[in-house]
N, C-alpha and C positions, 0 to 999 in steps of 0.2 A: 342327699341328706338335707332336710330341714334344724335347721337350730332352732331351740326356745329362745325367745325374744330377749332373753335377757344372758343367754349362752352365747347370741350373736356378740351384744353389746360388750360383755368381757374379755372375749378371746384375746385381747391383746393388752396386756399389764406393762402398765410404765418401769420402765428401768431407767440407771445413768448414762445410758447409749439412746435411746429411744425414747421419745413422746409419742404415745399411738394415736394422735388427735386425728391424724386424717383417715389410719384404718379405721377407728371408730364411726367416722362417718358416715363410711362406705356400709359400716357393719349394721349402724342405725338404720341408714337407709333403703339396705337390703333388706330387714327384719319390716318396716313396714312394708318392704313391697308384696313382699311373701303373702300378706295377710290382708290383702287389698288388690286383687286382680284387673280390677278395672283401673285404677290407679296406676299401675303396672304397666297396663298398655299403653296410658297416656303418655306416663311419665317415657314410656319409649318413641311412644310416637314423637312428639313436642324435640327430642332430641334429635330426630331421622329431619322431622318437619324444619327446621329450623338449619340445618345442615343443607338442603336440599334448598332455601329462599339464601342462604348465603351465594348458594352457587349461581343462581338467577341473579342475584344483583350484584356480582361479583365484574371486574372488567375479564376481556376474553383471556389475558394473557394469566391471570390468577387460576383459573381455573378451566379445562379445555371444557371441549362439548360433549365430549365422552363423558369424562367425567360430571358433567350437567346432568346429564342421561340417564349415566350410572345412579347417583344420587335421589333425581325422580322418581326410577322402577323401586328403589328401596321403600320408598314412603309409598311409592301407589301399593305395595305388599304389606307394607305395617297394617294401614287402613281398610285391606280387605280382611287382615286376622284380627280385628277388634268383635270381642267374642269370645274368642281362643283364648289358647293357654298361651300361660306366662310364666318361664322357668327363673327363674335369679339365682345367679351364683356368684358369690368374692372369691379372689383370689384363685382364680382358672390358671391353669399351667397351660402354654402354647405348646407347639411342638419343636420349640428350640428351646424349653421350660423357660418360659419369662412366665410372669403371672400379670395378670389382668385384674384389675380393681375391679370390675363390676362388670359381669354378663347377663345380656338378656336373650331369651331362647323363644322366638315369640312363633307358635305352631298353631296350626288349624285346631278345632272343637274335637273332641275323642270322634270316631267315626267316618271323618271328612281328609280327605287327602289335597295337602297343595303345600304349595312353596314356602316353604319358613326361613326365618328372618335372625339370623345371631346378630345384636349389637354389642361390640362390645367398647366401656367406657372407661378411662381414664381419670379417678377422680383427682382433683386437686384441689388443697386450701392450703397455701401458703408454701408449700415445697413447687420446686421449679421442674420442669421437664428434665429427663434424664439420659444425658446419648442421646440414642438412636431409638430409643424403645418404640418410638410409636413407627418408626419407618418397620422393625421387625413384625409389630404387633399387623401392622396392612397385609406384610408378605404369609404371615401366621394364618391369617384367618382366611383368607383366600383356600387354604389346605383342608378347610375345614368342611362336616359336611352337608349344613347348610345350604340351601341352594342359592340366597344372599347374604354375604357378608357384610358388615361394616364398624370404621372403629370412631373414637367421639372423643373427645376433651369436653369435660368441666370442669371448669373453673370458676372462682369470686370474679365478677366484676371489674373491680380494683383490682385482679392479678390476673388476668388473661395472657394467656400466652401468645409471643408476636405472630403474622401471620409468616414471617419466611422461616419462622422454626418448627411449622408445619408440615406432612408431607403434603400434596395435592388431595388426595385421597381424605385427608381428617380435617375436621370442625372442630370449633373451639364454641361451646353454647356455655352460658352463664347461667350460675346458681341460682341466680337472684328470679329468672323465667322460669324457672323449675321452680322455687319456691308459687310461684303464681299459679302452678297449675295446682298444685298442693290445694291450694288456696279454695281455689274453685271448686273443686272435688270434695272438700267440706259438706258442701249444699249438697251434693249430687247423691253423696252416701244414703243408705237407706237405713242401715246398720248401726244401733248407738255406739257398738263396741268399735267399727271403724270411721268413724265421726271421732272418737276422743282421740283415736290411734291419729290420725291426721293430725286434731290439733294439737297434741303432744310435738309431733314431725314440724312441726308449721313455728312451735314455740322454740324448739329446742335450734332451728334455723335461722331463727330471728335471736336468739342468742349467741350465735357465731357469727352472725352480719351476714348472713344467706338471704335474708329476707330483703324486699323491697318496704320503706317504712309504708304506712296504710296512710299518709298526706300529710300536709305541714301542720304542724302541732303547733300551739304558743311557744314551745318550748323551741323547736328549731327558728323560728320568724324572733325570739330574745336571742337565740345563739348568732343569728345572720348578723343581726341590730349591735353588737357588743365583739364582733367578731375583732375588728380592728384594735379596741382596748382592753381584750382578752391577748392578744397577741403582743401588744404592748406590754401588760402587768407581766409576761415571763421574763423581757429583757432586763431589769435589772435584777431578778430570784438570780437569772443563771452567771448573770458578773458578780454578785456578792459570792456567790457560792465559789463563782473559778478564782477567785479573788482568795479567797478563806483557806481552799485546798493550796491554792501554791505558797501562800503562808504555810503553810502548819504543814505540808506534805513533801511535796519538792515542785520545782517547775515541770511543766507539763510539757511535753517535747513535741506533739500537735495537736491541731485542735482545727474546729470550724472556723474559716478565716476567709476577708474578701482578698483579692488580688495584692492589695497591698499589707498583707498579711491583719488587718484589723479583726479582730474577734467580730464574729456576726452573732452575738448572745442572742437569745431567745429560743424561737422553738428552730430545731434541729441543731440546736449547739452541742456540740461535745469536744470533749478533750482526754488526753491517753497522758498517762503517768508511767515512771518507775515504779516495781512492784518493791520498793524500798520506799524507806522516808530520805531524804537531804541527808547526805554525808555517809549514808548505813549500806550494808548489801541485803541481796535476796536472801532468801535462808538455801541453802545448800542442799536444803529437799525438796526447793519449788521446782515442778518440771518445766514450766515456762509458760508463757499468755501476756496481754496486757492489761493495766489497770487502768477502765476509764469510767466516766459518769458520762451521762446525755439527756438528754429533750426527744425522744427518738417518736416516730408516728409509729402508732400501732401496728398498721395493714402491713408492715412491712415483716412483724413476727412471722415464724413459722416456730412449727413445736409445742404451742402454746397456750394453754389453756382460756379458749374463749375470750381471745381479743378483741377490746373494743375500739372503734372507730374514731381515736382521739391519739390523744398526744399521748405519752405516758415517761416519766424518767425511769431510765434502765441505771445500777451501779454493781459495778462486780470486772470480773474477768473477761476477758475478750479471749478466747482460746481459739489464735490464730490459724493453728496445725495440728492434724491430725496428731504426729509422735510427742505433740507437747501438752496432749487435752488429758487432765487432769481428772477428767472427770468419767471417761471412760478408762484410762490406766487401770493391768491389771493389780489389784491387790488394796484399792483406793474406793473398793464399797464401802465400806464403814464411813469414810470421811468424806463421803458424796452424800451417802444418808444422812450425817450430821450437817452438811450445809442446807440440804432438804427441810430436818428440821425447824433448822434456824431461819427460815424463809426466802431461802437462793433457792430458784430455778432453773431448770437447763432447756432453752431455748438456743433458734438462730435467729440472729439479726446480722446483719452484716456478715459475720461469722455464728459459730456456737459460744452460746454464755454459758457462763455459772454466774447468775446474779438476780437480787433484787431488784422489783420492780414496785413503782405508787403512780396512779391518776394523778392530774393536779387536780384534781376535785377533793383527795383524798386530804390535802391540807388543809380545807377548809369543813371535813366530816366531823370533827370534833371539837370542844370548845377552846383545846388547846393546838399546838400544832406540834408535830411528831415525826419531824424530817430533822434523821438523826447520822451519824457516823456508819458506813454500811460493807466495808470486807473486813469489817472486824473478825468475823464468825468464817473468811476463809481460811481459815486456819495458815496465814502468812506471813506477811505485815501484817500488821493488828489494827492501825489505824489510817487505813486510805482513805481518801476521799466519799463525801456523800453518802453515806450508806442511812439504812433506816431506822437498826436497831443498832445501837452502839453497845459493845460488851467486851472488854478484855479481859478476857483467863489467865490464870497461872498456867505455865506449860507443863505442869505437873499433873494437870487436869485431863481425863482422856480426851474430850473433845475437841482438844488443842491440837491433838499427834495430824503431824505433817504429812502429806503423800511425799514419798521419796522421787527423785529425779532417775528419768532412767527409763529402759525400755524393757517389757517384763513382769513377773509378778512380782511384786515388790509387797511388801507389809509397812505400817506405820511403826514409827517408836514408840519404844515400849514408854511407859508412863513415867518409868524410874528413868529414862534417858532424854531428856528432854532435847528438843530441836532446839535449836538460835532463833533466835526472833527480833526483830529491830527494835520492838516497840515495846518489850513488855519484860519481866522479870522471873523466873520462876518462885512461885509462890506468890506472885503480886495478882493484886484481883480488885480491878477498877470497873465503876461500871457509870458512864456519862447518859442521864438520862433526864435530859434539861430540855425546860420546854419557851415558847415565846406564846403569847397572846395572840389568838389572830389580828387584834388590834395592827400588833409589827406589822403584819404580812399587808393588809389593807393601808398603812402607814407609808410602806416601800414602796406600793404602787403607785402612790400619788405623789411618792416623792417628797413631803415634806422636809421642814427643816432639819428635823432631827435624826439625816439620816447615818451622822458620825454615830451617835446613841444604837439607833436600827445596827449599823454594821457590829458592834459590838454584842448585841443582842443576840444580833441572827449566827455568829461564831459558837455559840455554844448549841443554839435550833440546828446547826447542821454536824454539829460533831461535839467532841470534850476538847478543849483547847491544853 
């Protein structure tokens, strides 16, 4: 069965358990192959091709001669079916039912009989290898009835999978050379309709960091140039700020530190809090997580919506464990959608979040700056650290109602029953939405005199004191 191109790209809707970003991928990617034959075969070939020069410049002990062998005859058979058909399918069931991210079924011309070619591919942006899948997916397709089989990893660049989590049998080829063949095949189309369908493919890759950039821009040779006082200007943002939270929050129990426990501020700083303030408890419906802010690098997101190649501050919940994630607990859609709205995410990083997210580019996108107080809106403690939009409700308000602790389906309280809250009152309704000049922020950087003044300043730019 063929999907309409745009039945491909929906099939899989975001929920609080799920980010479909990598089925999507897969789904994008299939929808053009479908509709671009020739591109089909390359995009197979270039996968077989590159698998097959791994093993040639590989030492003997990484990969045997058989398998050198094996790998050759696969590409010397892609290369004689270029012409042929090109079948694409997502989500293939093996015969131990795993499914298979992306099959290619690559057969002689209608009328001509010879040796076909099944690849099948593993895609990956930003989730890790899982088990054994791909040692099953080797022993699968062998069963298969194919006269060649074989199976592939792709992956980002930046997330390649190591090679001894490999079996012998699989290649690990990069997006970013697939993007290139993309690329190429632009020119070659003959077709207006599959000339845009490419560059649509080719945009939509370079906005997931698939792409290779097209050379050094002014803009990357300013970023080289400024790189070292670009790196500078975050270390003292992230000590006023760890500074501000352990005032006004509680002390932080870890954080980024060198050896001799010294905070290492700047980028990849973070720190983890009690999901209380100083002296208070949880509320007795949190199911559990922790509360941290950071400097985090993007590449290292999964789940998440088209990250970019920079630095980014993450603040929210860190949901350690499975029986304590809040966010998929039964009976806690409503107040997963209500953090949705209020602009938390649910990604992994390190672990899965519930949290907002800003570039640091984003403080200097407006004439003011906007780095405000940020798990306000988890419906818990009301005012942890860092967040972006600061907002405290009355707990009489629905968007307040707490997920209960527990395993199960559980419901939030009723409106008339209000949770405990550390921070807030019911019927109180406070809303901290103070701003500083970027002047501050350019002020901080340089460090000047007035940076007693700045720290005062910047205590309300990062939250309501």
């Amino acid at each position: 069965m063929t999907f309409s191109l745009f039945g491909r790209v929906t099939r899989y809707a975001a929920n609080p358990s799920l980010d479909p970003h990598e089925n999507r991928l897969t789904e994008i990617s299939a929808a053009v192959l479908e509709r671009h034959e020739g591109f089909a075969w390359a995009f197979a070939r270039h996968l077989v091709a590159e698998a097959s020069e791994q093993a040639e410049s590989s030492t003997p002990r990484a990969v045997t001669d058989e398998e050198r062998a094996r790998r050759a005859r696969v590409l010397e058979r892609v290369e004689a079916l270029r012409g042929g058909r090109v079948i694409v399918a997502t989500q293939k069931t093996t015969r131990t039912g795993r499914l298979v991210d992306l099959e290619f079924h690559l057969r002689p011309p209608l009328g001509r009989v010879a040796p076909d070619v099944l690849l099948w591919v593993e895609v990956k942006h930003g989730a890790g290898l899982h088990g054994n899948q791909l040692h099953v997916y080797v022993k699968d397709v062998a069963f298969e009835a194919a006269e060649y089989g074989t199976v592939v990893v792709l992956a980002p660049r930046g997330n390649m999978p190591r090679v001894e989590d490999l079996p012998p049998e699989v290649a690990a080829v990069e997006w970013q050379a697939v993007g290139n063949v993309a690329d190429e095949w632009t020119t070659r189309s003959a077709a207006p309709e599959q000339r845009w369908l490419l560059s649509e493919y080719i945009a939509y890759l370079k906005e997931n960091g698939l792409m290779d950039p097209e050379g050094l821009t002014p803009v990357h040779a300013l970023a080289l140039l400024e790189r070292d006082r670009a790196e500078a200007a975050m270390v003292p943002i992230c000590e006023v700020a760890d500074e501000w939270v352990q005032k006004n929050w509680g002390e932080r129990y870890d954080y980024h530190k060198s050896t001799k426990d010294v905070p290492l501020y700047g980028l990849d700083y973070w720190a983890t809090y009690d999901a209380h303030r100083r002296g208070e408890e949880s509320s007795p419906t949190w199911l559990g997580g922790i509360f941290d802010w950071g400097l985090r690098k993007a590449s290292g997101l999964s789940y998440f919506d088209a990250p970019r190649g920079a630095y980014l501050f993450i603040a929210g919940v860190a949901l350690a464990t499975k029986k304590e994630n809040a966010a998929t607990a039964d009976g806690n859609e409503e107040w997963v959608a209500e953090r949705r709205a209020a602009g938390f995410e649910y990604f992994w990083h390190v672990w899965y979040r519930l949290a907002r997210v800003r570039y640091p580019d984003s403080l200097l996108s407006e004439t003011t700056v906007r780095l405000r107080n940020s798990y306000a809106n988890l419906g818990q403690a009301r005012v942890p650290p860092l967040c972006w939009r600061y907002s405290v409700r009355g707990m009489d308000e629905p968007s307040s109602e707490l997920p209960r602790a527990g395993v199960g389906r559980t419901r939030p309280r009723s409106r008339h029953a209000p949770a405990r809250c550390s921070a807030a009152k019911v019927g109180e309704h406070r809303e901290g939405l103070l701003y500083a000049d970027t002047s501050t922020l350019v002020k901080l950087v340089v460090r000047e005199a007035e940076s007693d003044a700045l720290e005062k300043e910047l205590g309300p730019w990062l939250g309501c004191l």
